[in-house]
N, C-alpha and C positions, 0 to 999 in steps of 0.2 A: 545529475541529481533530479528528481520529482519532486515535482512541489502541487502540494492537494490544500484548497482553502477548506479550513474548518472551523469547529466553534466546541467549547467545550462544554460538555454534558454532563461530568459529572469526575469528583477527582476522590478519589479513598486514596487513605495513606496511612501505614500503621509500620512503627519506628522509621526510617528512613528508606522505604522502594514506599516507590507510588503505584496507582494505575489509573491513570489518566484516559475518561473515555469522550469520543470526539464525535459528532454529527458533520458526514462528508457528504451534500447532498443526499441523499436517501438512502446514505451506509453509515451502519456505527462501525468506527473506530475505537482502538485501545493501544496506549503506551504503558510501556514499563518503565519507568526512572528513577535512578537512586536519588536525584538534584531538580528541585521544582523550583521556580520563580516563585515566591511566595505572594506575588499582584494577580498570581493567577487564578480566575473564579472562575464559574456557572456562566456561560455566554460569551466570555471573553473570543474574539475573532483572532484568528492564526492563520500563518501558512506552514502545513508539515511536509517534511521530507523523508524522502528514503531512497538508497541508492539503486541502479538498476540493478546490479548484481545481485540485489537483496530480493528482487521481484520474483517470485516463483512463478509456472503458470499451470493451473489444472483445468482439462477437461472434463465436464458433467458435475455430476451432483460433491459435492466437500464434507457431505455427512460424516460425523465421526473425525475428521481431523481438528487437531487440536490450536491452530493455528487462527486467533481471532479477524484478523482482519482478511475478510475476504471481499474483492471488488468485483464487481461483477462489470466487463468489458468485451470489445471487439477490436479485433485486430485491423489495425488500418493500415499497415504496413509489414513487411517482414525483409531484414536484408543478411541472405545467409554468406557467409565468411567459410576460411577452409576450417576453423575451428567453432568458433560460435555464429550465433544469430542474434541479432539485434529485431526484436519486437516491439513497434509501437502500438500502442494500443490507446483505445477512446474509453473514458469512464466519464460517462454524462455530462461529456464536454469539455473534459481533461483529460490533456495528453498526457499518456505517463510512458514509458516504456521501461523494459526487461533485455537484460541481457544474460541469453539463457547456451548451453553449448549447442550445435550444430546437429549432434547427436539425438539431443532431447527433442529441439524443432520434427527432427525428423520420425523417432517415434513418437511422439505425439500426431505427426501427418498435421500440423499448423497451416493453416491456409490463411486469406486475406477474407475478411469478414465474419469467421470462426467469434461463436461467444465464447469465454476462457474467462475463469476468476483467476486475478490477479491477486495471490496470497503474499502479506509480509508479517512477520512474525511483530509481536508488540515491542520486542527490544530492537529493532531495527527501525523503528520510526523512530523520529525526534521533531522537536519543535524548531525551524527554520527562524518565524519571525511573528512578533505579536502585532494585531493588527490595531488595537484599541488600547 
C-alpha cells in the first residue's frame, strides 16, 4: 500500500457519492466515495492510500486524459521480474511505488531517474487514516 499525507480542500457531495479534493504537497488530489466520515472538513490532515497495482505510469505530457490525479515523480528504483516490474518512485519526498507488467516497463524504455506521472484514478484512492 502508498501512503501520501494530505489535507482536505474541499468536499462537494450531492445525494450520496462524494468527491473529496485533497492538497498532497503541490498536487491536487481527488476522491470519489459513496461513504464519508461525516467529522470530515476543510483542513482536516490524513494519510491516503492506494494500491500499487492501481498506480499507472505515463510518459510526457497527460493532456486530455481524463484521470485526475496526476503525480508528478522519478524513478528511484526499478526491479524487473519475468512477468512484471516493480517501480519505485520519489514524489516530493514520498516514496510511492507501482506495480506495472514487464512488458509495459519495457515499452515504455523506464529507466532510473526518468520523470513519469504517476496516475490513480479517483475511485482508487481512499482514506487510510485521519490525522486530527
Amino acid at each position: 500500500m502508498n501512503y501520501i499525507r494530505a489535507s482536505i480542500s474541499k468536499i462537494d457531495s450531492v445525494d450520496n457519492v462524494n468527491i473529496v479534493s485533497f492538497i498532497a504537497g503541490s498536487v491536487s488530489l481527488k476522491m470519489m466515495s459513496l461513504e464519508l466520515d461525516e467529522s470530515l472538513q476543510n483542513g482536516s490532515k490524513l494519510i491516503l492510500g492506494a494500491k500499487s497495482t492501481n498506480i499507472s505510469l505515463m510518459k510526457g505530457s497527460a493532456e486530455g486524459l481524463s484521470i485526475s490525479n496526476q503525480l508528478p515523480c522519478n524513478i528511484s528504483s526499478l526491479e524487473m521480474g519475468e512477468l512484471l516490474c516493480r517501480v519505485r518512485l520519489d514524489f516530493e519526498g514520498t516514496e510511492l511505488e507501482s506495480l506495472i507488467t514487464k512488458d509495459s516497463a519495457l515499452r515504455l524504455n523506464l529507466q532510473i531517474k526518468d520523470e513519469v506521472l504517476a496516475l490513480i484514478k479517483s475511485s482508487e484512492l481512499s482514506i487510510i487514516e485521519v490525522l486530527n
